[in-house]
C-alpha atoms as a printed R data frame, in Angstrom:
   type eleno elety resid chain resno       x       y       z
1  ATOM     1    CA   UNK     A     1 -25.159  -8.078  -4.902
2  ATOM     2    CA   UNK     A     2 -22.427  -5.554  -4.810
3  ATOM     3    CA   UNK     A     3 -20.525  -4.405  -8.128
4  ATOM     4    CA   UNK     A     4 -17.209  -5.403  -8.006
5  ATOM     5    CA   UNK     A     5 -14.777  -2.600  -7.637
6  ATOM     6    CA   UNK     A     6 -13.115  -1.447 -10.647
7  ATOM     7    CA   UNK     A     7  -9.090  -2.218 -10.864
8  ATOM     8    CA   UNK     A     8  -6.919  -5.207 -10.636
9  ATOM     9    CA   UNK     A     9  -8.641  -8.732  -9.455
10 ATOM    10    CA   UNK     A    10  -6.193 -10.838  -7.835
11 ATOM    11    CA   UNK     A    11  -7.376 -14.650  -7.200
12 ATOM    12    CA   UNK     A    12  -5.333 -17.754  -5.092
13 ATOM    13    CA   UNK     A    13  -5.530 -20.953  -7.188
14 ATOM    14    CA   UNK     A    14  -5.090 -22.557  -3.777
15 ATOM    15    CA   UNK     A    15  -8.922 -21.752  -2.404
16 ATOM    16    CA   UNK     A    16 -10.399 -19.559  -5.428
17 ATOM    17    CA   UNK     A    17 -10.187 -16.380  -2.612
18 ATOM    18    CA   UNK     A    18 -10.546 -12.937  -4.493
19 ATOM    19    CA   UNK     A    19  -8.946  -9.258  -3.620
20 ATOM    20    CA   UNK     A    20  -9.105  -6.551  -5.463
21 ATOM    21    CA   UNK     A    21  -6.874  -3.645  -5.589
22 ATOM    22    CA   UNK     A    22  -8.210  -0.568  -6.467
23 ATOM    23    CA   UNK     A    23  -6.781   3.477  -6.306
24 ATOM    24    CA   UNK     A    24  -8.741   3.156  -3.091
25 ATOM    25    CA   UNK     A    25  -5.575   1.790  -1.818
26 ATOM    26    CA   UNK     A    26  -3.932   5.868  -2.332
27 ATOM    27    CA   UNK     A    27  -6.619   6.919  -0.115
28 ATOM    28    CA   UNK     A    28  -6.398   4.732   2.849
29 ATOM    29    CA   UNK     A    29  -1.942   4.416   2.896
30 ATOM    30    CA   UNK     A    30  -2.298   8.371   2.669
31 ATOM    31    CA   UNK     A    31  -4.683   8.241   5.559
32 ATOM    32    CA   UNK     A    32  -2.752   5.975   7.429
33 ATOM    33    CA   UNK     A    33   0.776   5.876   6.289
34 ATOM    34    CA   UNK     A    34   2.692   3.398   8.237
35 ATOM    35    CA   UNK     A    35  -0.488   1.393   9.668
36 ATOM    36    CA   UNK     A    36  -2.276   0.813   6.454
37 ATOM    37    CA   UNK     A    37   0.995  -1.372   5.427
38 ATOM    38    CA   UNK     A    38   1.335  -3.158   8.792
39 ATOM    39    CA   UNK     A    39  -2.756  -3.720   8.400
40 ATOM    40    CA   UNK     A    40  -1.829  -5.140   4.815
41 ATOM    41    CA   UNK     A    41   0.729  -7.271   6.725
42 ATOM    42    CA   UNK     A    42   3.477  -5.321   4.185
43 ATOM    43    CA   UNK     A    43   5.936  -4.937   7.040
44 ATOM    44    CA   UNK     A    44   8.880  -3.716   5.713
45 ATOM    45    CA   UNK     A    45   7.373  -1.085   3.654
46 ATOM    46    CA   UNK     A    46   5.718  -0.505   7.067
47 ATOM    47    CA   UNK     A    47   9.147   0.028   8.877
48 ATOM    48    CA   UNK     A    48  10.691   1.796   5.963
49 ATOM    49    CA   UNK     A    49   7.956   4.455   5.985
50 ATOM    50    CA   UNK     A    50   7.806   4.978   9.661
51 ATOM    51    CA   UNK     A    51  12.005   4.835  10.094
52 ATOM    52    CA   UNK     A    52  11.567   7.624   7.717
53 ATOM    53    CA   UNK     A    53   9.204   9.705   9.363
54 ATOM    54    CA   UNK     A    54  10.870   9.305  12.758
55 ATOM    55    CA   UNK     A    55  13.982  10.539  10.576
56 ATOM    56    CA   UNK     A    56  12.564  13.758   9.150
57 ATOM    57    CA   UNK     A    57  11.222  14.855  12.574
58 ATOM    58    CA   UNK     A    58  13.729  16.131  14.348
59 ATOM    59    CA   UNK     A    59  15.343  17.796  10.923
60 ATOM    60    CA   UNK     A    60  12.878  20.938  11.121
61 ATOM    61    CA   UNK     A    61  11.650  22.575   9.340
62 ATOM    62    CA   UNK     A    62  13.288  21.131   6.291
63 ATOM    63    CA   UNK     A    63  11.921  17.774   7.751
64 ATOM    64    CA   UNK     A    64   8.822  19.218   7.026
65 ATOM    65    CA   UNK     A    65   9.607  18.542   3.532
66 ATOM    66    CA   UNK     A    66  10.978  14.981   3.260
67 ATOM    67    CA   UNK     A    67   7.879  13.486   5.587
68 ATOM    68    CA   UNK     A    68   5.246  15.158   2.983
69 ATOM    69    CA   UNK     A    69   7.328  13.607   0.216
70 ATOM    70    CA   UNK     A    70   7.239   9.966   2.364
71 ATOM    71    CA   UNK     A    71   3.653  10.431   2.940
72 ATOM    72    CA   UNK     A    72   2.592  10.946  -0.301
73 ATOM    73    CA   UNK     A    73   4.958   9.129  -2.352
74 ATOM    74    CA   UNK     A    74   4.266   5.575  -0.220
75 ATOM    75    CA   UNK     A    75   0.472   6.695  -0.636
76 ATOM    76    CA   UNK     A    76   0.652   6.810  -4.443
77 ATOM    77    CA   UNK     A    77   2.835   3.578  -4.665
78 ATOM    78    CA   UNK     A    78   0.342   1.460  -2.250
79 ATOM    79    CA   UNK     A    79  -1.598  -0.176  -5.119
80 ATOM    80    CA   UNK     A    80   1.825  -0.789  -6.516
81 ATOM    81    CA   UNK     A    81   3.221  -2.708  -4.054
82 ATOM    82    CA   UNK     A    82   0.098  -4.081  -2.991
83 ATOM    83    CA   UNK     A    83   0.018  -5.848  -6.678
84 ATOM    84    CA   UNK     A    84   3.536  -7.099  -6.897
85 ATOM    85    CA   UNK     A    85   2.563  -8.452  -3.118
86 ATOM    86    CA   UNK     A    86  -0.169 -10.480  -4.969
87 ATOM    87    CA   UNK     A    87   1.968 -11.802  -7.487
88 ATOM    88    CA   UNK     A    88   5.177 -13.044  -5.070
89 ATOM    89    CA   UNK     A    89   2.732 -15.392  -3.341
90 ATOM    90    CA   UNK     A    90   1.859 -16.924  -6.820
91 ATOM    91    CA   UNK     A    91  -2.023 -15.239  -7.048
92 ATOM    92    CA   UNK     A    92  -2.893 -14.908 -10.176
93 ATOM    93    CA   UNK     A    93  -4.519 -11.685 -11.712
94 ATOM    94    CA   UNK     A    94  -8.035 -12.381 -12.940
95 ATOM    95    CA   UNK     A    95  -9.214  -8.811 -13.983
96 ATOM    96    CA   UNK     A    96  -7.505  -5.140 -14.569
């Protein structure tokens, strides 16, 4: 059996289902900015991350800027707003 991953456990009371959220989280929204929050069905912080993007484009090269700031400041927030996600649909945390 696997070790659970260390960081915060979140758990339904509904059906007893488990996720955990870990710093893995900074990885994977860095990786994949806007997807990684549509995968995580987080769609406004999706849209607000790629409206920004498709912003800062066309302001070059000071654009350049302003998307490295969006890109790594959602990617730093993800486990963040991946934990207040758990807790507006009522899971409770169980570990973290």
């Amino acid at each position: 059996m696997a070790a659970a991953p260390s960081g915060m456990v979140f758990e339904n009371p509904e059906n007893g289902q488990r996720e955990a959220v870990t710093n893995r989280e900074i990885l994977w929204a860095f990786l994949l900015g806007p997807v990684y929050f549509a995968k995580k069905a987080e769609w406004l912080h999706a849209g607000i991350h790629a409206l920004l993007i498709l912003i800062s484009i066309p302001l070059w090269p000071t654009g350049v800027l302003m998307t490295l700031g969006v890109w790594v400041g959602y990617a730093c927030a993800a486990p963040t707003i991946q934990e207040y996600r758990f807790q507006r649909m009522g899971w409770q945390k169980v570990a973290g």
